[in-house]
N, C-alpha and C positions, 0 to 999 in steps of 0.2 A: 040843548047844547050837546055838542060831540062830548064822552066822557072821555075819550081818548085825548083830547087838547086843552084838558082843566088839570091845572097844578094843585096837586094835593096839598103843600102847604097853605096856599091861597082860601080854597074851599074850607081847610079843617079851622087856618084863621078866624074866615068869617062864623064857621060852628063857634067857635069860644066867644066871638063880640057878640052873637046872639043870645048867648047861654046867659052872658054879664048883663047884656040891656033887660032878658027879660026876668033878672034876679033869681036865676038856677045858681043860687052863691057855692055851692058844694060843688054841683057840677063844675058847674065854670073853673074853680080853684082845681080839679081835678083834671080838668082836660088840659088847664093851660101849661103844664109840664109836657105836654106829648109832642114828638116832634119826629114821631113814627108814621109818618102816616103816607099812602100810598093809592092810588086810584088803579083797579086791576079789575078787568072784566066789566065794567060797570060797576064797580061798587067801590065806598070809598073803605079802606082796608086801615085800622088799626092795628099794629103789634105791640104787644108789651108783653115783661114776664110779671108782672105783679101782678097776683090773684085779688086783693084789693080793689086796686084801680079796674080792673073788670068786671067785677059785684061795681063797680058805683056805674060803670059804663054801661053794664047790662039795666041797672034800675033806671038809666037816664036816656035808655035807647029812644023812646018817645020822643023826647024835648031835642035830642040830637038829628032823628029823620024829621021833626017841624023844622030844624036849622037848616036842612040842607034842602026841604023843597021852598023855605022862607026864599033862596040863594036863587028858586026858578031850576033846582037839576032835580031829576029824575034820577036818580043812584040810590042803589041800595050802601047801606051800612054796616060791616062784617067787623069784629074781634077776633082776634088769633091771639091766644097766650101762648107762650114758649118758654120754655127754661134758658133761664144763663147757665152762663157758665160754673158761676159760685153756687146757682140750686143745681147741678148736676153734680158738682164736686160733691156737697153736702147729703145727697139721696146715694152715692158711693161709698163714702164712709160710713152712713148708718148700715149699709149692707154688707162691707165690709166687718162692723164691731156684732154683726147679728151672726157670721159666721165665724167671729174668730173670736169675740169676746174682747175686753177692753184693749184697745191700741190706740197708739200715740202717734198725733199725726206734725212730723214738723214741718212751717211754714217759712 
């Protein structure tokens, strides 16, 4: 199938009903939050900022590429972590209190 003409929600859906039929209970519980996801170049593209959720994504990459050739596509499977915005505020203030010493930050 064209990777260009597959809805990534659809494709990353049936990744979670596969994960739940074949009792990946962690995974499954961990993917079924996501609702990042995006088909680009052939591959289907997850984002998130939680470093968590992709220690579980990376240990479940197996069971997720059995999901998606289970599906009949040929697509590779990619992670992208990214920072928010509240971890980019947070890695500013510590670098902030490293160069100026204890400061108050109001919210």
């Amino acid at each position: 199938m064209d990777a260009s003409k597959l809805s990534a929600n659809n494709v990353w859906g049936k990744v979670v009903l596969y994960l739940k039929e074949h009792h990946k209970v962690a995974l499954h519980v961990a993917c079924g939050d996501i609702t990042n996801a995006q088909i680009e170049n052939g591959e289907l593209v997850i984002r998130t900022s939680d470093a968590f959720l992709v220690d579980v994504l990376e240990n479940g990459r197996k069971d997720i590429e059995t999901a998606l050739r289970w599906q009949g596509l040929d697509i590779g499977f990619k992670i992208v972590k990214f920072e928010s915005g509240a971890q980019k505020i947070e890695k500013d203030i510590k670098k902030l209190k490293n160069l100026f010493g204890t400061i108050e930050v109001e919210e």
